[in-house]
C-alpha positions, 0 to 999 in steps of 0.5 A: 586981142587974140593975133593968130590966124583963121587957120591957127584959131580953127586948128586949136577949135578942131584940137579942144572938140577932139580932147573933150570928144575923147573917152576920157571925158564923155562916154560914146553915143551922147550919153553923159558921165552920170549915165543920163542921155543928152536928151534929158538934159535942158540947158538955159542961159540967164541975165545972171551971167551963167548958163545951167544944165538941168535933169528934165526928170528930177528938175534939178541943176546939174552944172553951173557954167559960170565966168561970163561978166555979162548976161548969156545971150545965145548959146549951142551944143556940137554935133556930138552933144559934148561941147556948150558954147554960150555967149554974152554980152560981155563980149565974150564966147566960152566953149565948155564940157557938158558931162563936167561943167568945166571950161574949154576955151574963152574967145575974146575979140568981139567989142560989143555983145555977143548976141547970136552964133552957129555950132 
């Protein structure tokens, strides 16, 4: 369980959307490093306890976010279209870089499922 503050948890929150905001890991204007716009990218969650992002056009997966021990049952995309952040019935919510597939931070303090957020 995880003993900081409100204050603590949301500085470190501001800290990570502002590191994967920067150039080096997603160019401006909710374009994707492989040049394709966050609107032609559809992004699911699975009782397979990942959640994918997929090419509208090829139809194909692009990421695969994986770490969840427990189906993903909600997920939401931040305002600049940079930041996954999916929960699960694991009790866990993840936060992850969309253009890379790699995770940002696990949240760890819910007891039961994690069955809605807001972004």
């Amino acid at each position: 369980m995880d003993d900081r503050s409100f204050e603590e948890v949301q500085q470190d929150k501001d800290k990570d959307l502002q590191r994967s905001a920067s150039p080096r890991s997603s160019p401006p204007g909710n374009i994707l490093s492989a040049g394709m716009k966050i609107s032609d990218i559809l992004i699911s969650g699975s009782t397979d306890c990942t959640a994918r992002s997929w090419s509208f056009e090829k139809g194909r997966t692009l990421h695969v976010f994986s770490g969840h021990t427990g189906p993903v049952t909600c997920l939401g995309i931040d305002a600049d279209a940079r930041v996954l952040v999916t929960g699960s019935t694991d009790g866990t919510v993840r936060s992850w870089d969309i253009s890379t597939g790699s995770a940002i931070r696990v949240f760890e303090a819910h007891t039961m499922p994690v069955v809605c957020m807001v972004v």
